[in-house]
C-alpha positions in Angstrom: -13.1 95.6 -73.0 -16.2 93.5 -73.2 -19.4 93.3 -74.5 -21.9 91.7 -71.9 -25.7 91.4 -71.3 -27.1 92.4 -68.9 -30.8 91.9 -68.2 -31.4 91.3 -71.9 -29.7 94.1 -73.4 -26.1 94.3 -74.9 -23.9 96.6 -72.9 -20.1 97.5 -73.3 -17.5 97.9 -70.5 -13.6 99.3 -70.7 -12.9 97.3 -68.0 -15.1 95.1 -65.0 -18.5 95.8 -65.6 -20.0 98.1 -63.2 -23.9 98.5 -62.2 -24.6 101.0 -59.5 -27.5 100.6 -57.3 -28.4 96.9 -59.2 -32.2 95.2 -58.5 -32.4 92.1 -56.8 -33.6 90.8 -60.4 -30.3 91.8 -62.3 -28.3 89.7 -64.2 -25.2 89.6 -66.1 -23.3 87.3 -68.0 -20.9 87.8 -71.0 -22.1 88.4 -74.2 -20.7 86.7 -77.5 -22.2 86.1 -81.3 -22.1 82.6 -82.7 -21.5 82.4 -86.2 -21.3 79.8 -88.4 -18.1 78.1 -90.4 -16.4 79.9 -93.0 -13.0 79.7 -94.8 -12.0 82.5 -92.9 -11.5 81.5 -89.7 -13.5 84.4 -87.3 -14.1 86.7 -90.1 -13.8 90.4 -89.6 -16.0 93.4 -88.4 -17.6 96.2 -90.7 -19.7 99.5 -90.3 -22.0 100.2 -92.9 -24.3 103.0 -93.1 -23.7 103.5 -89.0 -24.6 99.4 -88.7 -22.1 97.1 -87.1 -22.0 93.6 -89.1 -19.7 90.2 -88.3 -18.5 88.8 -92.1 -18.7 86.7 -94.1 -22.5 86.0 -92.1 -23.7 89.6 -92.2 -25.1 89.4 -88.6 -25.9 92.5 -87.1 -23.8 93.2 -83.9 -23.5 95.5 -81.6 -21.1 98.9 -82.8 -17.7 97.6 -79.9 -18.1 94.3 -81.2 -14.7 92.8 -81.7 -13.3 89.7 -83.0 -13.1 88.5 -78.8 -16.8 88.1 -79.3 -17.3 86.0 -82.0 -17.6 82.4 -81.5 -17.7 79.8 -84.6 -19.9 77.2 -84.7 -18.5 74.0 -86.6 -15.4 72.7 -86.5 -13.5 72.7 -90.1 -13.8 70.0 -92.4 -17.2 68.9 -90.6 -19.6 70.5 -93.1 -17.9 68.2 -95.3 -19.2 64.5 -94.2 -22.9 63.8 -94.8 -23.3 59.8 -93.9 -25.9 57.7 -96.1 -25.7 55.1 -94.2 -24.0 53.4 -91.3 -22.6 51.0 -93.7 -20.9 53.7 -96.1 -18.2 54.7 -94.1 -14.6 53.0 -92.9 -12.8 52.6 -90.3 -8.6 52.2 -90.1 -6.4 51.8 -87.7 -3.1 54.1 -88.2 -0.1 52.0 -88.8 2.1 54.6 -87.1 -0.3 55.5 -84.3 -3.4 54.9 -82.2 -5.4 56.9 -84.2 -8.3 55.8 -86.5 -9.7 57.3 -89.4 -12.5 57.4 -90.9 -13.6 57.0 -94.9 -17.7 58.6 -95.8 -19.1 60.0 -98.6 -19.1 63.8 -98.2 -21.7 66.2 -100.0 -20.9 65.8 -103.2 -21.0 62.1 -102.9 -17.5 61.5 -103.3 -15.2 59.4 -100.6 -13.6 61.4 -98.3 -11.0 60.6 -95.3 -10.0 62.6 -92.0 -6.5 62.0 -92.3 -3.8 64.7 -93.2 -2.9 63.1 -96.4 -6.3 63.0 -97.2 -6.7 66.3 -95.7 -3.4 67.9 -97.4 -3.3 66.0 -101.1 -7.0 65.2 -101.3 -5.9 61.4 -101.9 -5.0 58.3 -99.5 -4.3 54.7 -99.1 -7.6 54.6 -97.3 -9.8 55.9 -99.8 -7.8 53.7 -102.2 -8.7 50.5 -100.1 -12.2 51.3 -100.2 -12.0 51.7 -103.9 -10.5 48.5 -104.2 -13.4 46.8 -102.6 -15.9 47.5 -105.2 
C-alpha cells in the first residue's frame, strides 16, 4: 500500500505499482507529503466534506493517504533556538561524556540549553554559568 507519482500525478497501489504498456517518457517515484513540526509527532488524517486533510497543517492530500506518507520537516526542539549573534551562545563540554552542549537565546529571548536537564526540568548548571557571567 503506497501512494506514488507517477508522471505528475498521485496514484495509489495495494501492492508493487503496476503500469501496463508504459511510454518511454514515464516516470515513477514514491510519493510522500512534508509537513512541518508539531507537538504531535506525524499528526493524523481526516475526511471532511469528501476532502482528505494531514493535521494539525491542514494540507490537502490525497483520500489513501496514510500516516507512511507523511514526512516532518524539523527536528524537535529546533524551532526553539533563534541565534542573535555568534557571540550569544555557549559552548560545554560534558563532564560525564564527549558530548557538548550548547547555551542560545531562543524566541522568546530567554537562554536556553540542548541538554536533557535542560530539556527535562527547563533549568541547568549551564544556563546557570552563563548567568553568572553577567
Amino acid at each position: 500500500m503506497a501512494l506514488w507519482n507517477l508522471n505528475g500525478e498521485i496514484v495509489y497501489s495495494d501492492g508493487a505499482l503496476s503500469i501496463p504498456n508504459p511510454e518511454s517518457s514515464t516516470w515513477a517515484h514514491r510519493h510522500t507529503y512534508q509537513v512541518p513540526y508539531s507537538n504531535v509527532g506525524k499528526g493524523g488524517i481526516v475526511t471532511i466534506d469528501r476532502k482528505t486533510y494531514h493535521t494539525p497543517s491542514w494540507i490537502e492530500v490525497h483520500p489513501e493517504t496514510r500516516l507512511e506518507d507523511i514526512v516532518v520537516d524539523k527536528k524537535p526542539f529546533e524551532e526553539l533556538f533563534v541565534e542573535k549573534k555568534q557571540e550569544e551562545s555557549w559552548s560545554f563540554k560534558s563532564g560525564s561524556s564527549n558530548k557538548t552542549y550548547k547555551v542560545r537565546y531562543n524566541a522568546s529571548g530567554n537562554l536556553s540549553c540542548d541538554c536533557m536537564g535542560y530539556i527535562a526540568h527547563r533549568k541547568c548548571k549551564h544556563i546557570k554559568s552563563v548567568e553568572s557571567l553577567s
